[in-house]
C-alpha positions in Angstrom: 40.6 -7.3 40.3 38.6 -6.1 37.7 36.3 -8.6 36.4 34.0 -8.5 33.1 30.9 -10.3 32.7 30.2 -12.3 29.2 27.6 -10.2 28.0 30.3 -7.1 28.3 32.8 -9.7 26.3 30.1 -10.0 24.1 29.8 -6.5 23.2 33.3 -6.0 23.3 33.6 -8.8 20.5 30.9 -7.1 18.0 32.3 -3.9 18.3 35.6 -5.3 17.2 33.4 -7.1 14.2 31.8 -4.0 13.5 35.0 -2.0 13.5 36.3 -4.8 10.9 33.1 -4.5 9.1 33.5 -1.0 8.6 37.7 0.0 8.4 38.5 -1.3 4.6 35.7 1.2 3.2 32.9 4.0 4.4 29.3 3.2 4.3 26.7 5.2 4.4 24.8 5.5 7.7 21.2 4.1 6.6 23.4 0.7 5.6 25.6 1.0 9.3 22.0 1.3 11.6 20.3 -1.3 9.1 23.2 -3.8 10.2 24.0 -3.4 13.9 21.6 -1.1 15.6 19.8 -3.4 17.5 16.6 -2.9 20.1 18.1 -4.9 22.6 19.1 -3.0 25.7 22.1 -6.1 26.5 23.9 -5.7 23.1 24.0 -2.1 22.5 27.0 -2.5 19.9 26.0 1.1 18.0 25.7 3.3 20.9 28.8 1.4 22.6 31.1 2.3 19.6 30.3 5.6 19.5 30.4 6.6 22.8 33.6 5.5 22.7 34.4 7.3 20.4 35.7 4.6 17.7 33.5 5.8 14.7 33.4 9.0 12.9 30.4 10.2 10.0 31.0 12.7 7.2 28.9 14.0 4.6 29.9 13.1 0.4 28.2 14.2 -2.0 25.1 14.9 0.4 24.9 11.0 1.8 26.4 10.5 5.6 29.3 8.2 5.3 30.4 6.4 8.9 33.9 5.0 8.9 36.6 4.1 12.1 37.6 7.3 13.7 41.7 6.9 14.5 40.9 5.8 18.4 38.8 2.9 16.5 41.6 1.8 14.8 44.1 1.8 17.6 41.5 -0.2 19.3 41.5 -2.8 16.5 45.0 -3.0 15.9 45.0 -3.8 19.7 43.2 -5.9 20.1 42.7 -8.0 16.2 45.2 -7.5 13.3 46.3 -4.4 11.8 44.7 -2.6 9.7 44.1 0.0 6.9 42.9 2.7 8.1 40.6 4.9 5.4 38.5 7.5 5.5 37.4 11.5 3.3 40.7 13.5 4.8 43.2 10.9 4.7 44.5 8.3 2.2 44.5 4.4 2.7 48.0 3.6 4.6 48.6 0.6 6.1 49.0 0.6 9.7 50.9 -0.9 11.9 50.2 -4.0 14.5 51.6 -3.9 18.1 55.4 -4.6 18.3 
């Protein structure tokens, strides 16, 4: 049996609230780091994200955008509400919960 430890639920949790923060719209990168990078080696909600591969960046109009990459939104969907998945290469389309 697999057990996780509350700090890892913790993380876990903000990702999802980042994820949230970030699937109805874009935002540029400088406003994502200014929010949730943090210095603290026990909540490493950014970096976690990333690696796993639940956000993607883009460049419009010569600003870096960061929105939820497709795995990010699965990943949501899982384990919140659906959502609406947006992004620069595909339009807003709502997306189904689990059934």
């Amino acid at each position: 049996m697999i057990s996780t430890s509350p700090m890892d639920d913790t993380v876990d949790n903000l990702i999802l609230d980042l994820l949230e923060w970030l699937v109805a719209t874009p935002r540029p990168y400088a406003e994502v780091l200014d929010a949730w990078r943090t210095s603290c080696p026990r909540l490493p909600v950014w970096e976690e994200a990333n690696d796993r591969g639940y956000l993607e960046s883009h460049h419009t109009s010569g600003v870096r955008f960061v929105s939820v990459s497709e795995l990010g939104a699965g990943h949501l969907r899982t384990n919140r509400r659906p959502v609406l998945v947006t992004g620069p290469d595909r339009p807003a389309s709502a997306a189904r919960g689990p059934s």
